[in-house]
VOLO-69654 format. One record per atom (N, C-alpha, C): residue number from 0; atom name; z, y, x. Coordinates in nm, 2 decimals, padded with zeros to 4 digits. Example, Ala and Ser with C-alpha at 12.3 -4.5 7.8 and 13.67 -1.06 7.14 Angstrom:
2
- 0|N|00.78|-00.57|01.32
- 0|CA|00.78|-00.45|01.23
- 0|C|00.78|-00.33|01.32
- 1|N|00.71|-00.22|01.28
- 1|CA|00.71|-00.11|01.37
- 1|C|00.79|00.00|01.29
//
This chain:
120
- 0|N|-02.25|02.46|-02.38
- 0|CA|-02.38|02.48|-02.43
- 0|C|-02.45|02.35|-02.44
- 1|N|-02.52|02.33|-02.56
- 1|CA|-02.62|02.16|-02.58
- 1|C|-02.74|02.19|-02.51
- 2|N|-02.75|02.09|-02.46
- 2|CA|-02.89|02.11|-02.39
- 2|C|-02.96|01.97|-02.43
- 3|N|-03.15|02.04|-02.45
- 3|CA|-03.20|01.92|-02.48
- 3|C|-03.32|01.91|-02.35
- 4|N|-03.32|01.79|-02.27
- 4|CA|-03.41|01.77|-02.18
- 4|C|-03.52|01.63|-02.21
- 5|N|-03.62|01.71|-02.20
- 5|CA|-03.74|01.64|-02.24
- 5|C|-03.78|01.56|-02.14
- 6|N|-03.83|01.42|-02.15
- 6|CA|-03.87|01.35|-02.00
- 6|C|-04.00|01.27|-02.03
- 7|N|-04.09|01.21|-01.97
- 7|CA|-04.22|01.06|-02.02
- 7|C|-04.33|01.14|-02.08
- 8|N|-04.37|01.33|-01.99
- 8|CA|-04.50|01.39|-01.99
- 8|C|-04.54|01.34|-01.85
- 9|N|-04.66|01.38|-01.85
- 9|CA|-04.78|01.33|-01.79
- 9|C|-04.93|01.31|-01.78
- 10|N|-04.98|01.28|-01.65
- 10|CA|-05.14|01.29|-01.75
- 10|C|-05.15|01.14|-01.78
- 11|N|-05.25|01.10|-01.88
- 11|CA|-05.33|00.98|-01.90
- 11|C|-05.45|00.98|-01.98
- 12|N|-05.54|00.90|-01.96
- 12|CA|-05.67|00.91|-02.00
- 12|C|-05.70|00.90|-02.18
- 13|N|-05.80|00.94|-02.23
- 13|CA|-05.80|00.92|-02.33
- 13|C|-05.80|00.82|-02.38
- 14|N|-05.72|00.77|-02.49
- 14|CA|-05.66|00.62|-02.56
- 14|C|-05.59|00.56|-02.55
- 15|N|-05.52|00.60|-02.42
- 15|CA|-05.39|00.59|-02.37
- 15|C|-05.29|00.63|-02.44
- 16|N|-05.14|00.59|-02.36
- 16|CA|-05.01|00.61|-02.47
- 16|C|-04.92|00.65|-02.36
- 17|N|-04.82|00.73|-02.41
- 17|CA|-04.71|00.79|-02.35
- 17|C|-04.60|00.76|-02.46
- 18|N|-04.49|00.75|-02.37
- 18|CA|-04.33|00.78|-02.48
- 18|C|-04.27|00.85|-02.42
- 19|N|-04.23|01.02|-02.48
- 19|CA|-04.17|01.09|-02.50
- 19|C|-04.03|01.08|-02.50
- 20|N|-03.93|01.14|-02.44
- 20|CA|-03.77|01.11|-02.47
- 20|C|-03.66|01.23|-02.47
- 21|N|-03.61|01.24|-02.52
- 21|CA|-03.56|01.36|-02.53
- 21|C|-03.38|01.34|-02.57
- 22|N|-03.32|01.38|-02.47
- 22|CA|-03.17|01.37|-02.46
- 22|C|-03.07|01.48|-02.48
- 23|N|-02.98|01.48|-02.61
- 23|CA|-02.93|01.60|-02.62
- 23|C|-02.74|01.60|-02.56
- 24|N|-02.72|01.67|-02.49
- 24|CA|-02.58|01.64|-02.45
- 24|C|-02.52|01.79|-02.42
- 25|N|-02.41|01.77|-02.43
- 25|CA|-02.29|01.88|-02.47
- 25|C|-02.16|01.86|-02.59
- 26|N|-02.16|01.95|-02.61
- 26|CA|-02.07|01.94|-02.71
- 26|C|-02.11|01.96|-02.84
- 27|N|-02.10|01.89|-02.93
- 27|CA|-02.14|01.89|-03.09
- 27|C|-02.05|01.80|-03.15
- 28|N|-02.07|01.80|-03.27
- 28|CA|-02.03|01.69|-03.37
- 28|C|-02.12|01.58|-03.42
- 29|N|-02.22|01.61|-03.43
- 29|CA|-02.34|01.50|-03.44
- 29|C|-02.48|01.64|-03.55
- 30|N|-02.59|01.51|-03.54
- 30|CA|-02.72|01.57|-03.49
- 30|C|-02.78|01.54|-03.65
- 31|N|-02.84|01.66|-03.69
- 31|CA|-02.91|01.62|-03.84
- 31|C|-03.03|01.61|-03.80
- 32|N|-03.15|01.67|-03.77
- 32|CA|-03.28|01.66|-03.78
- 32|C|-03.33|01.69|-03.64
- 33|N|-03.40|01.58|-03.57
- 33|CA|-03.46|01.59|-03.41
- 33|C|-03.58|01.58|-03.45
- 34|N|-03.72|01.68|-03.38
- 34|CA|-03.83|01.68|-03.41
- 34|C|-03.90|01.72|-03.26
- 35|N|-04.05|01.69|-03.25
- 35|CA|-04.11|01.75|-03.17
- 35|C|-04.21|01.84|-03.18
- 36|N|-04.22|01.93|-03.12
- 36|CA|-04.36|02.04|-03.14
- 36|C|-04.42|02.06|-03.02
- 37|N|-04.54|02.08|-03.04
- 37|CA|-04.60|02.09|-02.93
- 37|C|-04.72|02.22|-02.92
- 38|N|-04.76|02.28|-02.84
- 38|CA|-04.80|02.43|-02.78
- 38|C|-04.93|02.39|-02.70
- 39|N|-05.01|02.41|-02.74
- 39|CA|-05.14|02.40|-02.62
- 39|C|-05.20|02.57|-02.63
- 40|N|-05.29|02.56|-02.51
- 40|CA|-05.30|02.68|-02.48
- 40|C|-05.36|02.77|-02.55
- 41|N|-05.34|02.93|-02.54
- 41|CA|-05.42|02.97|-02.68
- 41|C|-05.35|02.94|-02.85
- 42|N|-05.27|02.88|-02.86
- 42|CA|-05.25|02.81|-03.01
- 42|C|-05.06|02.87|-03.01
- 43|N|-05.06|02.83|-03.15
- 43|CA|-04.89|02.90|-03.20
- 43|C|-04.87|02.75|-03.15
- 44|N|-04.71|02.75|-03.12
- 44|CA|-04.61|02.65|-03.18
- 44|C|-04.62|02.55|-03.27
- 45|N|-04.68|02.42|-03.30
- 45|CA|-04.68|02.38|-03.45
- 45|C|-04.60|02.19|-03.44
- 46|N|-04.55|02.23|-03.54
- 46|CA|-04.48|02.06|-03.59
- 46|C|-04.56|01.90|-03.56
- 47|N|-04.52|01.85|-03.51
- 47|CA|-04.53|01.71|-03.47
- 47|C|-04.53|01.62|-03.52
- 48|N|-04.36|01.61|-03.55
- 48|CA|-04.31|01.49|-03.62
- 48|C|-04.15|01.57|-03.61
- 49|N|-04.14|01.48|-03.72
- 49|CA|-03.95|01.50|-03.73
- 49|C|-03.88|01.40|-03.79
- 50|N|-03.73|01.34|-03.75
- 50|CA|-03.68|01.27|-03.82
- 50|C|-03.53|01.33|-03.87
- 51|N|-03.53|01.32|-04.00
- 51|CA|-03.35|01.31|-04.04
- 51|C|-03.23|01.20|-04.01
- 52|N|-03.14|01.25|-04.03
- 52|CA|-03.01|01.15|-03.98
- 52|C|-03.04|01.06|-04.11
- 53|N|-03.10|01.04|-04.21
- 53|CA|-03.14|00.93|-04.28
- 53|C|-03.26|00.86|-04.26
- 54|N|-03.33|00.85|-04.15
- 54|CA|-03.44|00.79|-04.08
- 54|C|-03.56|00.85|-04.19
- 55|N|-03.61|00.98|-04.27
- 55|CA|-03.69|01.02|-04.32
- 55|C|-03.76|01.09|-04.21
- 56|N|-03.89|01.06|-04.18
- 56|CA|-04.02|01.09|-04.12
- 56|C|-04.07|01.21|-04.16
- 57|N|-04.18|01.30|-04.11
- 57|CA|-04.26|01.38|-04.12
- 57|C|-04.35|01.40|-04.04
- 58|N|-04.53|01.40|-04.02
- 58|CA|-04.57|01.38|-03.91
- 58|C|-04.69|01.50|-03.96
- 59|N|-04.75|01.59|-03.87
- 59|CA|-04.85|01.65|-03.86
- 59|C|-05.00|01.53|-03.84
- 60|N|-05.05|01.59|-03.97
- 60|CA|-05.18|01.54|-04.01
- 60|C|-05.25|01.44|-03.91
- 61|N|-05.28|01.59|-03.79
- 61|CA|-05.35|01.49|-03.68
- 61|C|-05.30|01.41|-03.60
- 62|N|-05.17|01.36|-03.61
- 62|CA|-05.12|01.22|-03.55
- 62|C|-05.07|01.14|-03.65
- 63|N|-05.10|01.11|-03.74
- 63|CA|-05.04|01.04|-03.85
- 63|C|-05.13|00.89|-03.79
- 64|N|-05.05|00.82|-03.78
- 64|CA|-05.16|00.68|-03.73
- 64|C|-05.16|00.63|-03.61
- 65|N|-05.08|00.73|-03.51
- 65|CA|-05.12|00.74|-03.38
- 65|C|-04.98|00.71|-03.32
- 66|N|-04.90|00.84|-03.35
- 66|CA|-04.74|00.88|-03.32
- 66|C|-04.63|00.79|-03.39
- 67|N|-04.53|00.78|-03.29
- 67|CA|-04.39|00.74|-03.41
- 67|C|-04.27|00.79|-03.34
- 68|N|-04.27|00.88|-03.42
- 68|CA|-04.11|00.91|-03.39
- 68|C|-03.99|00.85|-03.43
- 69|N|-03.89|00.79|-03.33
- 69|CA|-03.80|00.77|-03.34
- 69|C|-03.67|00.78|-03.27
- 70|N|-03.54|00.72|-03.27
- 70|CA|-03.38|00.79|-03.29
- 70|C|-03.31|00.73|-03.25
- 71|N|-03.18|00.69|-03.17
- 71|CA|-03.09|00.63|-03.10
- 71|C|-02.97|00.72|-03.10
- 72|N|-02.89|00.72|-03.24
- 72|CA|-02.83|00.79|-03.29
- 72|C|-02.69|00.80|-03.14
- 73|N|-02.63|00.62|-03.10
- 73|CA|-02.55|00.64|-03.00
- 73|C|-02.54|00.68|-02.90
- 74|N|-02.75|00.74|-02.82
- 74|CA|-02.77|00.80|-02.70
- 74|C|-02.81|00.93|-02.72
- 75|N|-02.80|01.03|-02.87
- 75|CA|-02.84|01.08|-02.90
- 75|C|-02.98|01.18|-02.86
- 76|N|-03.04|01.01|-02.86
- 76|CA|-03.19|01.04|-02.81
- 76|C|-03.32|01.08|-02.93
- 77|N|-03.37|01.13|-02.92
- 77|CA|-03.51|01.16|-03.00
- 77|C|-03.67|01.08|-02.89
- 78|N|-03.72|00.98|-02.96
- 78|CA|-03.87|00.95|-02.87
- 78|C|-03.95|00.98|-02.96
- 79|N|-04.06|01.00|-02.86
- 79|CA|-04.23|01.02|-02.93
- 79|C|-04.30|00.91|-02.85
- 80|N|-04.34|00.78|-02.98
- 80|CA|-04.42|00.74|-02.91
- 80|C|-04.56|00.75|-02.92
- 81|N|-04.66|00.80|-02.82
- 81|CA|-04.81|00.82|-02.84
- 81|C|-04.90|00.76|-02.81
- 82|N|-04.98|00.73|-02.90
- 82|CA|-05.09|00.62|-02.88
- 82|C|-05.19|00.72|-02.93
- 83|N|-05.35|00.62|-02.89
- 83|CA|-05.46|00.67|-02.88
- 83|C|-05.47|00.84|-02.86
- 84|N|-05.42|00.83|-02.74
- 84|CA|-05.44|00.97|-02.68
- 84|C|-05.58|01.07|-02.73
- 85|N|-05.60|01.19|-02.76
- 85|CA|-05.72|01.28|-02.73
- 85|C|-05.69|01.36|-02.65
- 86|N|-05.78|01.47|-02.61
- 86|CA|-05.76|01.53|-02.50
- 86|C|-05.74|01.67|-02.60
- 87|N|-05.73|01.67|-02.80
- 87|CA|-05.66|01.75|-02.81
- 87|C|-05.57|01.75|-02.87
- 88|N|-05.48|01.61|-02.78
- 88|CA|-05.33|01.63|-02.79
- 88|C|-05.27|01.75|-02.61
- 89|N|-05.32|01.74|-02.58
- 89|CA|-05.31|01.82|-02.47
- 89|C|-05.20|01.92|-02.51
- 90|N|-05.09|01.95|-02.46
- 90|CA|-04.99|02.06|-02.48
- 90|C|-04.87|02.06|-02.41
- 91|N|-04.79|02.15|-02.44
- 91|CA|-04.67|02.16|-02.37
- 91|C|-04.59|02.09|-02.52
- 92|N|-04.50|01.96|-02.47
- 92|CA|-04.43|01.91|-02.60
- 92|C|-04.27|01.97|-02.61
- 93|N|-04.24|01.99|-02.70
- 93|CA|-04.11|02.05|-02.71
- 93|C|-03.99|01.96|-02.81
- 94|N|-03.89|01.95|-02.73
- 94|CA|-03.81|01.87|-02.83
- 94|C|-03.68|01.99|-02.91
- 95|N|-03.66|01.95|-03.04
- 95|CA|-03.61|02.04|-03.15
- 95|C|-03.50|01.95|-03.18
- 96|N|-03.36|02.00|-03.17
- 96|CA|-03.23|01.92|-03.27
- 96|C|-03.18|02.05|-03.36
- 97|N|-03.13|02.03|-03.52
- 97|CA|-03.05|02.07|-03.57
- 97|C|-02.91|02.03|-03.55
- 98|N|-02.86|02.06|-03.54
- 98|CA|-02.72|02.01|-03.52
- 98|C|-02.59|02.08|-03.55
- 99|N|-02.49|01.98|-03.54
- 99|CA|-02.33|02.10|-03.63
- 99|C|-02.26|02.09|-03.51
- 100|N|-02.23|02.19|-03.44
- 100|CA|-02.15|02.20|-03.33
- 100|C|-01.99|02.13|-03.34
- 101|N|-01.93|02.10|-03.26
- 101|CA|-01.77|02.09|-03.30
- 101|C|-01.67|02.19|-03.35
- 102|N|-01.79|02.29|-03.41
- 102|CA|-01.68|02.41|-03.44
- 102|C|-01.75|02.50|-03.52
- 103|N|-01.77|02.58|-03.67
- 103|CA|-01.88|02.71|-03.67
- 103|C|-02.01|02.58|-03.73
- 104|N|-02.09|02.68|-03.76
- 104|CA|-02.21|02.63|-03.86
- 104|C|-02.31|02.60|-03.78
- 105|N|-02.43|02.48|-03.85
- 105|CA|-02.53|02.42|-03.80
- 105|C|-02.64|02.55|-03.65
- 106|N|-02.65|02.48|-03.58
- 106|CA|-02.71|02.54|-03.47
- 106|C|-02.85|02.47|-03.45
- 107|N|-03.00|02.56|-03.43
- 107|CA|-03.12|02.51|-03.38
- 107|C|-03.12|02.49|-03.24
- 108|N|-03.15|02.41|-03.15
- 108|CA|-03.15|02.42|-03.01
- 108|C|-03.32|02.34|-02.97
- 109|N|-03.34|02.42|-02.81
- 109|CA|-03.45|02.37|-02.82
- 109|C|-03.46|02.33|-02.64
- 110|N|-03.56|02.24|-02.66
- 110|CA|-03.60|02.17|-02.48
- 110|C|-03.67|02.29|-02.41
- 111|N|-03.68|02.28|-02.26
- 111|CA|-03.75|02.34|-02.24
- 111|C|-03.91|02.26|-02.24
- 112|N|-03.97|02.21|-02.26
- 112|CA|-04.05|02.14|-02.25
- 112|C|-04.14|02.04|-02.15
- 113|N|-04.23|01.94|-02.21
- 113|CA|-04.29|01.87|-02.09
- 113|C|-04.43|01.90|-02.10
- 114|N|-04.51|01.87|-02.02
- 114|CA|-04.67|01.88|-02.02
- 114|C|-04.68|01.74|-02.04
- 115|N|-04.79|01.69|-02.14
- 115|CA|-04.89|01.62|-02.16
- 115|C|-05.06|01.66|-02.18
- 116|N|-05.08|01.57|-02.06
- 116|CA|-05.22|01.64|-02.05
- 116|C|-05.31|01.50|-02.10
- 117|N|-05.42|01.53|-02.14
- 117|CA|-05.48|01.38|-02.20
- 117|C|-05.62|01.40|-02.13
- 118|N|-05.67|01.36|-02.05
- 118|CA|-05.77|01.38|-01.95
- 118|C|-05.83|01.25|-01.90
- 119|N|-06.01|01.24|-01.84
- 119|CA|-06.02|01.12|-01.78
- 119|C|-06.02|01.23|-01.60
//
C-alpha cells in the first residue's frame, strides 16, 4: 500500500511561514501529479496548489503570491511553502499524489492530514 504522510503543520502567528512536506513511499513506478488541499471547518475540500512531473504549477487564487509548491522527484517529496500566513489559511492540509503503481493503472492516493492553524 503507498502511503502519503504529511509533516511541518502547526500553529504560527499571522505573517508568518510554515513548510509543508509530504513523503510518499511504497511501492509504485513513479509519481505524475502531487498537490495539496486543504479543509477548514464548515468548508468542502478545495485545491491549493499542484505540481506535474513537468514542474507545471497551479495555485488557488487566494495563495497565489504567498505559497510555492514544490518537488524532489529522488525523495519523492511534495512541499508547501507558506508565507504571509492569515488566519484564513487555517485548515486541515492534505497531501494528493497521482501515481502509476508497479503494476495496473494510475492510482489517487491521499495523506491523512496536518493542522495548520494561523493564530496570534
Amino acid at each position: 500500500q503507498v502511503q502519503l504522510v504529511e509533516s511541518g503543520g502547526g500553529l504560527v502567528q499571522p505573517g508568518g511561514s510554515l513548510r509543508l512536506s509530504c513523503a510518499a513511499s511504497g511501492s509504485f513506478f513513479s509519481i505524475n501529479n502531487m498537490g495539496w488541499y486543504r479543509q477548514a471547518p464548515g468548508k468542502q475540500r478545495e485545491l491549493v496548489a499542484v505540481i506535474s512531473s513537468v514542474w507545471s504549477t497551479n495555485y488557488a487564487e487566494s495563495v497565489k503570491g504567498r505559497f510555492t509548491i514544490s518537488r524532489d522527484n529522488a525523495k519523492n517529496t511534495v512541499y508547501l511553502q507558506m508565507n504571509s500566513l492569515k488566519p484564513e489559511d487555517t485548515a486541515v492540509y492534505y497531501c494528493h499524489a497521482n501515481l502509476w503503481p508497479t503494476d495496473g493503472g494510475m492510482e489517487d492516493h491521499w495523506g491523512r492530514g496536518t493542522q495548520v492553524t494561523v493564530s496570534s
